[in-house]
Every structure is written in structure tokens, then in C-alpha cells.
C-alpha positions in Angstrom: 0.0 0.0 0.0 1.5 3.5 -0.8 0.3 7.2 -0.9 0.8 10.1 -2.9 1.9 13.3 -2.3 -2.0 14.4 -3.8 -4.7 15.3 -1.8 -8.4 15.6 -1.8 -9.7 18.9 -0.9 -11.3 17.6 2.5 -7.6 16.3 3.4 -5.8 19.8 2.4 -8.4 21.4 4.5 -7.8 19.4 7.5 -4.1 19.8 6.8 -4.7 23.8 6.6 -6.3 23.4 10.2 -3.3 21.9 11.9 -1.1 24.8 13.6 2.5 24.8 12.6 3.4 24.5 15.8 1.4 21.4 16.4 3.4 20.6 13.9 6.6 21.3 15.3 6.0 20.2 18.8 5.0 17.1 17.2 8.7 16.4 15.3 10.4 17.3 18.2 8.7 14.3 19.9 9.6 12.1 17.2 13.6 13.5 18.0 13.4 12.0 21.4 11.1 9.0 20.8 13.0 6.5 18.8 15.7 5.0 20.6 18.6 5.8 17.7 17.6 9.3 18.5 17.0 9.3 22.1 20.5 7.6 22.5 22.5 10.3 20.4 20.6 13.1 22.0 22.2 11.6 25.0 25.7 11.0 23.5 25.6 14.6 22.7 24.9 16.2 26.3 27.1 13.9 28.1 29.8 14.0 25.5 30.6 17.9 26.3 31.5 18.0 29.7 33.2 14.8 29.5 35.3 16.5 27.0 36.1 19.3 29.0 36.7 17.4 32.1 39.6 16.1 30.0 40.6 19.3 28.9 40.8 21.0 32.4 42.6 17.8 33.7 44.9 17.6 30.7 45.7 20.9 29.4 48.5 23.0 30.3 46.8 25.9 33.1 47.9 28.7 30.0 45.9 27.1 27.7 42.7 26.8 29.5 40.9 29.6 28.1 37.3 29.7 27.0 38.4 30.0 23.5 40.5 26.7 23.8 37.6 25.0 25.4 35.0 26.0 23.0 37.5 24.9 20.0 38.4 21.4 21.4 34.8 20.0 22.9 32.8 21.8 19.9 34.4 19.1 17.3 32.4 15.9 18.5 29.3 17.9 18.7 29.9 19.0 15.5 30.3 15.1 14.5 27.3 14.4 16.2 25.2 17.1 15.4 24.4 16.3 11.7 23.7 12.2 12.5 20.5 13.6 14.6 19.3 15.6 11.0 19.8 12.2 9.1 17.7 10.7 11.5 15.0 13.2 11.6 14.6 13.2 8.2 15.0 9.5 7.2 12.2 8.5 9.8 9.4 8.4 8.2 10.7 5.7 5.7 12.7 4.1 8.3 10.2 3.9 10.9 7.4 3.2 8.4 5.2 6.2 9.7 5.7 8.0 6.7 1.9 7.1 5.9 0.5 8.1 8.6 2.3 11.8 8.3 1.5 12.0 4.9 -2.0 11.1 5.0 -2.9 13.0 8.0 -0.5 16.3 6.7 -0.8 15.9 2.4 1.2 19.1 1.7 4.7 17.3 2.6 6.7 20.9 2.6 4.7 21.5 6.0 5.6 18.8 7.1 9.8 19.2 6.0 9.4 22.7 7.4 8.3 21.5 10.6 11.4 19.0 10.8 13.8 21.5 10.1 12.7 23.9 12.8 12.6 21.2 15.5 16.0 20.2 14.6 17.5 23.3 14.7 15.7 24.4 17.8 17.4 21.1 19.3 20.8 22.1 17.6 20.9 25.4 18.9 19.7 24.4 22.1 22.9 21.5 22.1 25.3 24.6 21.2 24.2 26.8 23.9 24.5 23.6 26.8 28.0 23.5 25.0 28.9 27.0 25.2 27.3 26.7 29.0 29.4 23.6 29.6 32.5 25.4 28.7 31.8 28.7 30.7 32.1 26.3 33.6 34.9 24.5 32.5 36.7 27.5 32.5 35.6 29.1 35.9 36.6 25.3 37.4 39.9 25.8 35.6 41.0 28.9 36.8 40.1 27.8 40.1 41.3 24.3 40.4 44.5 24.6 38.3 45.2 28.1 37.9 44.4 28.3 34.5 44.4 31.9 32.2 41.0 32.2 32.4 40.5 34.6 29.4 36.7 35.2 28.3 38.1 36.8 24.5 35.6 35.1 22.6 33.4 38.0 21.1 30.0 38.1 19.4 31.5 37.3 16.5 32.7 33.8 18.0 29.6 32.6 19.6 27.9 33.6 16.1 30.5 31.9 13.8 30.9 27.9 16.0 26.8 28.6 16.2 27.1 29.1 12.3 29.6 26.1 11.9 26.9 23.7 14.2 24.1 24.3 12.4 25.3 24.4 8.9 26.9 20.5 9.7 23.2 20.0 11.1 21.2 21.1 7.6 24.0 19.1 5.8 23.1 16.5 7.6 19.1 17.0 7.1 19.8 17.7 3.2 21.5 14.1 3.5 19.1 12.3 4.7 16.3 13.3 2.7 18.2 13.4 -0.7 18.9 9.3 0.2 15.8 8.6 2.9 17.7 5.4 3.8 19.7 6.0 7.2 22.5 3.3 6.9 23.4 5.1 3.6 23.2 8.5 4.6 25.1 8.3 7.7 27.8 6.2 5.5 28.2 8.9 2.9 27.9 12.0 4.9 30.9 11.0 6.7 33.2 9.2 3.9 32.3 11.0 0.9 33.5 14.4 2.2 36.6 12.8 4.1 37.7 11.0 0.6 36.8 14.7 -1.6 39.1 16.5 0.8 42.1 14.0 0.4 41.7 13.8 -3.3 42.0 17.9 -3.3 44.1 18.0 -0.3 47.1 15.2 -1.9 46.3 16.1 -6.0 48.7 19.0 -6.5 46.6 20.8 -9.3 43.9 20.5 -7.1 44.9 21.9 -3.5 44.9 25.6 -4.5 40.9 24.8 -5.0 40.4 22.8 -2.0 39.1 26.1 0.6 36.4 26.3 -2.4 34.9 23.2 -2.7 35.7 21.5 0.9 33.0 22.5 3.3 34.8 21.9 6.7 37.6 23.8 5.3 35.3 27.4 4.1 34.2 26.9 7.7 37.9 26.5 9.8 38.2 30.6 9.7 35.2 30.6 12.0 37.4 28.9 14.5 40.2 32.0 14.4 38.0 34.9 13.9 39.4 35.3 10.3 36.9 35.2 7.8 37.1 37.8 5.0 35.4 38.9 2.4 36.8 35.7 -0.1 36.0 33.4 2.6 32.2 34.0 2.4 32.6 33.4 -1.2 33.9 30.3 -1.2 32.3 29.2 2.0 28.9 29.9 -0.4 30.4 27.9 -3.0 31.0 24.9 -0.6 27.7 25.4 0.6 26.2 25.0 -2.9 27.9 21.7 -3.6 27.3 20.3 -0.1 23.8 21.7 1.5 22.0 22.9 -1.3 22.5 20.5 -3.9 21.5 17.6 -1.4 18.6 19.6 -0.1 16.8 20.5 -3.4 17.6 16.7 -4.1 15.8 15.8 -1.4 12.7 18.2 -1.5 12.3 16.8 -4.7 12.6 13.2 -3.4 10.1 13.6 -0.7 7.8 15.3 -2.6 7.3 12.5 -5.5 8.8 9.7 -3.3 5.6 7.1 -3.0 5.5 6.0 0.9 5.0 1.8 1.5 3.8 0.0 4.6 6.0 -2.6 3.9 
């Protein structure tokens, strides 16, 4: 049994009466509910102090600096981050409730709008427990081992790693619904852009291209408060290759892709 992406007028209607943030409320519940996603949610808040625990205990007292801290335990969230957007947007095929979502909501954009503001609400909510986390880390630092203690950070800091975590957690979504199979999505997102960036990285015609078309690499000047005019140019051309290709892929999947039962 499938459906389609049509819908009768008395189904569009209903649909028209559902609040958005019924909506959203609702895909925020399916975040937590599985337990793939309940797990990783968990990975993710645990994994931060744990990180800086390490860091205060490890790293030399004039290195413990908020700066330091938010650079180090900000690069397993950033792994993590985009794994939760595969999963939000490969569940309804994975978990075989794409029928009932479609049928009860017919206009699927509603319904991918609604995924991507829950996730992001989550992501941002997971950077600011991180920044939180490392606030601490570095009072406990200061205190306990003497440590610099500097707060340079800036708005343009908090703005830019904020920038950096939610651009890995769109990737992620644009993933997941270009493929809508979550074995192979979480697979590619994390070899295919590891094996681009050492072909462009070791091919000597090819490195001086490599900040252009290597998306973790248009984002690194976020990390030392250097981006300049070029490097919003080619962090737009990364984009293009690496979010919005995959995400108009993927609207245009979900939108004609027929959902089964079985």
C-alpha cells in the first residue's frame, strides 16, 4: 500500500487546520522518541563535559581559556550534530510512519518545514548547553589549576561555531532526505567528504581549489576569527555543492517519493 503526495480537498483542509506548531511540537517528539535518537541526544549532552573534564585535567593551566575550550569540545558535537538531522529526516521511511504523516498532513513541505525547525531548535539548544558547559569549564579551571581564564571570545565567536553547528546539522538534514535510507546517509555523509578532501588536499593541481569546494575547510576561519570577504565566497560555493544540492535533491525526493507500509 502506498500514498501520494495528492490530496483531496477535505484532506488539504484538515491539513490547513493543523497549527504549525502542532506541527513542530509534534517532530520534536519524534527526536526523542525513537531510541537511535534518544541515545545520540544523550551522546551529545554527556559527551561535552566529559570532553572538558579532560581538557581542564589535561591541558596546560595557560591554555585553559574559554576559547580553547569551545574549539576542542565543539568538534564531537559538530560530528554528532548532523547524525540527529539524518535521523530526523529519514524516519518516516525508516520507521514506516511516513503514511500516517503524509496522509494526515498531504502538503509534505509543512511537514519538512516542521522537521527543520525542530532540529535546529534542538541544535541550537545543544550549542548553547555546549557553550554553558564550557563557561564552567573554564571558571573550574582557573580555580582548580590556575588556568588563564580569558573570556576573549566576542560576538562574532559565539555567532560563527553557532554558524559552523548548524550548517553541519542542515548538511546533515539535506542528506538524509536526498537518500531517505539511514544506513546510507550516515555512511556517505561521513566518507564521501573525508575521501573529496584528500583527493583535493594530496592532487597538487587541485589543492589551491580545496578552501572552495571543501565545506569543513570554508568553515575553519570561524574557529580563528578570520573570515574575510573571499571566505564568504567560497564558503557559499561549498555550501552550494554540499547543503543545497543535497537539499533541493531531497525536497524533490520527498515530494514525489511514494510512501510503502511494507
Amino acid at each position: 500500500m502506498t500514498t501520494a503526495s495528492t490530496s483531496t480537498p477535505a484532506l488539504a483542509g484538515r491539513d490547513a487546520a493543523i497549527p504549525f506548531e502542532r506541527l513542530v511540537r509534534t517532530e520534536l517528539r519524534k527526536l526523542y522518541d525513537t531510541r537511535a535518537s534518544r541515545w545520540l541526544l544523550m551522546a551529545i549532552a554527556a559527551l561535552t563535559p566529559v570532553v572538558i573534564a579532560v581538557l581542564v585535567v589535561a591541558m596546560s593551566p595557560k591554555d585553559l581559556t574559554f576559547n580553547k575550550l569551545v574549539d576542542f569540545s565543539s568538534t564531537p558535537e559538530k560530528m554528532l550534530l548532523p547524525a540527529l538531522g539524518i535521523l530526523a529526516m529519514t524516519s518516516e521511511w525508516s520507521q514506516r510512519t511516513g503514511l500516517v504523516t503524509f496522509t494526515l498532513v498531504p502538503h509534505r513541505r509543512r511537514i519538512l518545514t516542521a522537521k527543520f525547525v525542530a532540529t535546529l531548535c534542538l541544535g541550537i539548544a545543544a550549542t548553547a548547553v555546549m557553550f554553558a558547559a564550557c563557561a564552567v569549564g573554564n571558571v573550574l579551571a582557573a580555580a582548580l589549576r590556575h588556568g588563564d581564564g580569558s573570556w576573549s571570545f566576542g560576538f562574532a565567536g559565539f555567532g560563527g561555531i553557532t554558524l559552523v553547528m548548524l550548517i553541519g546539522l542542515i548538511e546533515g538534514m539535506a542528506f538524509g532526505m536526498a537518500l531517505l535510507v539511514t544506513p546510507v546517509a550516515i555512511v556517505l555523509f561521513y566518507v564521501l567528504p573525508n575521501v573529496w578532501s584528500a583527493v583535493f588536499a594530496t592532487v597538487g593541481g587541485l589543492k589551491s581549489a580545496e578552501a572552495w569546494v571543501d565545506l569543513s575547510e570554508a568553515t575553519g576561519n570561524f574557529y580563528n576569527d578570520k573570515m574575510t570577504g573571499t571566505g564568504w565566497l567560497q564558503l557559499l560555493v561549498a555550501l552550494s555543492i554540499w547543503v543545497l544540492l543535497p537539499l533541493a535533491i531531497g525536497v524533490w525526493r520527498v515530494n514525489r517519493t511514494e510512501v510503502k507500509t511494507s
